[in-house]
N, C-alpha and C positions, 0 to 999 in steps of 0.2 A: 734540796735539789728539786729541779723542775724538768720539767716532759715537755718541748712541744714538740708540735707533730705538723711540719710541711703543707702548706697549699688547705689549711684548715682553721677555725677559730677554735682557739685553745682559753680556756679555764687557770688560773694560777690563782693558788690560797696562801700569799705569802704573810707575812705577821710584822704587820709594821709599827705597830700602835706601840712597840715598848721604847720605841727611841724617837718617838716623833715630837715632835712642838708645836707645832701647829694645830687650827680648831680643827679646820676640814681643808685637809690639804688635797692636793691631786699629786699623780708619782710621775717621775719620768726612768725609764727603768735604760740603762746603758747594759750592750751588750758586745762582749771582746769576745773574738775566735781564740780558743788555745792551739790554732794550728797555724795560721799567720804571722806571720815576721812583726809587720805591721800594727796587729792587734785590729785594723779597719773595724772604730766601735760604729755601731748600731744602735740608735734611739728609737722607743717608742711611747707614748703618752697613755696613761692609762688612767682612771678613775674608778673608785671604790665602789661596788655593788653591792658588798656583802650584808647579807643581815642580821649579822653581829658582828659591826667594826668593831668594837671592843677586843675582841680575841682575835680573828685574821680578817685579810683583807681578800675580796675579790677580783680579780682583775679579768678582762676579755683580752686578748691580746690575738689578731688575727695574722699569721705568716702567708704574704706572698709574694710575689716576685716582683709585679707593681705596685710596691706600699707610698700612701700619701705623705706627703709630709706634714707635722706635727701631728699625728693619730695614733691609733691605736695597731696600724697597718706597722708589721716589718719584715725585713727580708733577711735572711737567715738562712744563706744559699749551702752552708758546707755543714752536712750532716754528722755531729759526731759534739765535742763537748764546747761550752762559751761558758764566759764567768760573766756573770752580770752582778748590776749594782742599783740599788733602788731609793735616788733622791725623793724626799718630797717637795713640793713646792706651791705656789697658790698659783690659781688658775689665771689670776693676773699679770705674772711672771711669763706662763704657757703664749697668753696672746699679744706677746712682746716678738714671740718669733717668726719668723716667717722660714727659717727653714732650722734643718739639725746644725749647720755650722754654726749657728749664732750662740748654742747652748754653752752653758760656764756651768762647773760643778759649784762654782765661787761662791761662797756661802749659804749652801745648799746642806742639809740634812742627809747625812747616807745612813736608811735606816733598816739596806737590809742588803746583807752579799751575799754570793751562793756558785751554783754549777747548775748550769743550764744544759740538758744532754736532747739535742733535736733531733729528730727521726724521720725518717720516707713514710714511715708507716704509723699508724696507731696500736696496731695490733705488734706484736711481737710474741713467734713460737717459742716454745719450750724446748729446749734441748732434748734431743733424738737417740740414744744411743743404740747402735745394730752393731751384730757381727760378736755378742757374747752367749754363753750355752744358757740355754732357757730353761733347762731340763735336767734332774739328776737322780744319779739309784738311791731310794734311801737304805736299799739293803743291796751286799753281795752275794 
């Protein structure tokens, strides 16, 4: 599972290297609402930072409201859970498109699925609990 967090650049260490085939691919990660009829997916292009691909991968993935098309930019308006999918692909593939409709899953590598849970926030408090006895006799 992955965190992102609203109107922010988000961090993602997902582990892609056990199902990939390619030498140095670049990812394109698809992202479905679990509350839409529709499913209305979501792309966005990401590339590997990490300093040991071997074990997982780094991704930057920035959520906003006006994200570019073919980047790292997306928009991720209904807070709460998306199931995403993460192709690899060559970056030769990437500047084929000029926008998300042109993308095919069509002989693409899916080398990593999961639950994506987005947030307002970064922070999230600890549950509160009031209105229990704080206090007792140890003797009568």
């Amino acid at each position: 599972m992955i965190l992102i967090t609203r109107a922010t650049t988000n961090y993602v260490y997902p582990t892609c290297t056990e199902k990939s085939v390619l030498t140095s691919p670049v990812y394109v990660i698809k992202f479905v609402s679990d509350f839409k009829r529709s499913g209305d997916p979501r792309y966005c292009y990401v590339t590997d930072s990490s300093t040991y691909p071997t074990r997982n991968q780094k991704f930057t993935i920035i959520e906003t409201t006006t994200p570019t098309q073919i980047s790292n930019q997306i928009k991720l308006d209904t807070s709460r859970s998306w199931k995403y999918t993460i192709y690899e692909c060559t970056s030769a593939y990437i500047a084929t498109l000029t926008n998300w409709t042109q993308f095919s899953s069509s002989g693409l590598t899916v080398v990593e699925t999961g639950r994506a849970i987005v947030s307002n926030s970064s922070t999230t408090s600890p549950q509160t609990y009031t209105g229990y006895q704080t206090s007792y006799k140890e003797h009568d």
